[in-house]
Backbone as CSV, one residue per row, in Angstrom:
resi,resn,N_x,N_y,N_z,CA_x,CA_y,CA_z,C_x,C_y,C_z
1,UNK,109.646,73.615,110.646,109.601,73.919,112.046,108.787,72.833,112.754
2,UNK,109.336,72.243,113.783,108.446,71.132,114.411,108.075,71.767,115.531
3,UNK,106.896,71.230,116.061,105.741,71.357,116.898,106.071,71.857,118.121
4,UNK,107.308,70.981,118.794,108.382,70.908,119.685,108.739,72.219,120.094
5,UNK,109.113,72.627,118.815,109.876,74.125,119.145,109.059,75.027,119.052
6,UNK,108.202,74.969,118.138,106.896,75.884,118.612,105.966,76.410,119.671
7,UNK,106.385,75.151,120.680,105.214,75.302,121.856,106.113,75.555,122.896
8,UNK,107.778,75.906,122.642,108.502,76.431,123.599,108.239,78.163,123.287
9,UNK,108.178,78.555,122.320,107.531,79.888,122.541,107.047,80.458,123.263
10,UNK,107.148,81.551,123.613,105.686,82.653,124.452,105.282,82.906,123.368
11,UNK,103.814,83.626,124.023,102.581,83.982,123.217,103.040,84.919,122.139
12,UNK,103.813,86.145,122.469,104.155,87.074,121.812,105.090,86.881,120.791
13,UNK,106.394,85.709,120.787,106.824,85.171,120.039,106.180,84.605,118.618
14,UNK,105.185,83.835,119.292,104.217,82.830,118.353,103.323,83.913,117.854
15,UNK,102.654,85.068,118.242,102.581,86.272,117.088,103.197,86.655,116.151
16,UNK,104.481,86.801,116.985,105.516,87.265,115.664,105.915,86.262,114.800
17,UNK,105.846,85.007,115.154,106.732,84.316,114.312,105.450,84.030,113.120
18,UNK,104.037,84.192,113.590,103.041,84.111,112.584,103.103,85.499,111.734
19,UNK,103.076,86.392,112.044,103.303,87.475,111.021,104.326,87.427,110.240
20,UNK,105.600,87.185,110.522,106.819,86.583,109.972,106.314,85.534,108.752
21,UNK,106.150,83.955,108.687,105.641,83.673,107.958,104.857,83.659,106.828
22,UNK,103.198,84.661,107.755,102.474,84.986,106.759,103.361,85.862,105.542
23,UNK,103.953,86.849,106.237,104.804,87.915,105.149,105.704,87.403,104.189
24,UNK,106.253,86.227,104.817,107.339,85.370,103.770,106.481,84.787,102.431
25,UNK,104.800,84.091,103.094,104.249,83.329,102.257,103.407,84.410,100.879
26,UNK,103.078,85.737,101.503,102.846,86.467,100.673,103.960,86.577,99.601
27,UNK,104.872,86.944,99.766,106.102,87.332,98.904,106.151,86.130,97.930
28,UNK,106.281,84.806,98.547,106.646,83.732,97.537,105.298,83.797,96.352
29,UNK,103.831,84.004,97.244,102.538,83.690,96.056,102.695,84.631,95.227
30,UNK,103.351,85.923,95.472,103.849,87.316,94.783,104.883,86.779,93.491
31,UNK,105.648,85.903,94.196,106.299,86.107,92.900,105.969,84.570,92.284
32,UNK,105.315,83.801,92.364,104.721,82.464,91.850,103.585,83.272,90.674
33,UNK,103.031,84.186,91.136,102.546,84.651,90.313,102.787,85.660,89.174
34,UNK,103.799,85.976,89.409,104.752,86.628,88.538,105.854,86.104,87.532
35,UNK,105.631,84.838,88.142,106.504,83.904,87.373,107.801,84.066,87.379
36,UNK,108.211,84.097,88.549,109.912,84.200,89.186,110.517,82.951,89.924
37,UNK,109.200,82.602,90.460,109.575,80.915,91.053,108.649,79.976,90.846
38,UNK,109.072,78.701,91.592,108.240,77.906,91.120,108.557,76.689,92.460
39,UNK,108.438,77.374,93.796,108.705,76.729,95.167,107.530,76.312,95.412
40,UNK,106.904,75.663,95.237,105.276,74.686,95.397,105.799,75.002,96.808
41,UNK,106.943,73.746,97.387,107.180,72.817,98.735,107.330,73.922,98.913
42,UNK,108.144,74.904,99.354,108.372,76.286,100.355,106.963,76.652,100.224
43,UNK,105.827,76.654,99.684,104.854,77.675,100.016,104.200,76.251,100.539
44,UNK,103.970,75.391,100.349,103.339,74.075,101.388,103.754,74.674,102.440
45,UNK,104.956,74.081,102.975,105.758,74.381,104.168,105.689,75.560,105.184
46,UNK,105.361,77.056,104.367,105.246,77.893,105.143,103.493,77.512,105.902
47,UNK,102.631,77.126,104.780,101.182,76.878,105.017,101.005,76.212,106.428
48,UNK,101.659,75.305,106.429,101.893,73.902,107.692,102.668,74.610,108.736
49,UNK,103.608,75.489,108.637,104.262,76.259,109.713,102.916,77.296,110.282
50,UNK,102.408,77.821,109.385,101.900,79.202,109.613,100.333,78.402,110.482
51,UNK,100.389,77.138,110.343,98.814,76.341,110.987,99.410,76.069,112.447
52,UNK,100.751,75.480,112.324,100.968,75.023,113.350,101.069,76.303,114.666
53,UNK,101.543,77.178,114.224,101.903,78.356,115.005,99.905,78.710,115.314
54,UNK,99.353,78.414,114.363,97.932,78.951,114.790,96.810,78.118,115.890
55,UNK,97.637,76.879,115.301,97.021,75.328,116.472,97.301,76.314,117.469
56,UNK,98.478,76.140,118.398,98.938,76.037,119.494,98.458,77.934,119.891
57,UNK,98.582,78.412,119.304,97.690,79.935,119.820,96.490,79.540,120.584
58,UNK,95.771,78.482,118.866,94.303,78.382,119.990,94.206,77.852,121.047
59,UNK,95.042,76.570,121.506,95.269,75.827,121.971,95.079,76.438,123.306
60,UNK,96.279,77.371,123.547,96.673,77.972,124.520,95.478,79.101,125.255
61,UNK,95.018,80.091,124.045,93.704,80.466,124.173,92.628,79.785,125.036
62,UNK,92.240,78.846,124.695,90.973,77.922,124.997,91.692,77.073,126.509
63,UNK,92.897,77.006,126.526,93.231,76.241,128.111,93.413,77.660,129.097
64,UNK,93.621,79.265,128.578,93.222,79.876,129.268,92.192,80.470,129.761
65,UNK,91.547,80.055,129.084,90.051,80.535,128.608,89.609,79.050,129.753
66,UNK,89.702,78.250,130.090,89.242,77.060,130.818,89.596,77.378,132.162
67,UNK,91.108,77.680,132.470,91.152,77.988,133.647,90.804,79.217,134.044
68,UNK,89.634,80.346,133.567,89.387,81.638,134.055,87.847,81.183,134.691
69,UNK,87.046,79.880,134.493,85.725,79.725,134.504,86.055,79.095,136.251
């Protein structure tokens, strides 16, 4: 997921699409540890998705948080 399309989101989107993720990335360490897969790059990938979606939260946070002062 690039950055791009991330920051076309609304807020509530970029919630969901972080809970989404997190839930995907649980499942994969679930079964990495179970020894069913062995997707290193998909669980990188969700990691770097699931930051980027968290950048731009704060991001957005802290520039609303600027214009309330």
């Amino acid at each position: 997921m690039k950055a791009e399309k991330v920051r076309n989101l609304t807020d509530e989107e970029l919630r969901h699409q972080e809970r989404d993720l997190a839930d995907q990335l649980f499942k994969l360490k679930f079964q990495l540890n179970m020894g069913q897969t062995e997707s290193l790059k998909k669980i990188r990938g969700l990691r770097k998705d699931i930051a980027r979606v968290k950048t731009i939260l704060g991001e957005r946070e802290r520039a609303s948080g600027a214009e309330k002062r």
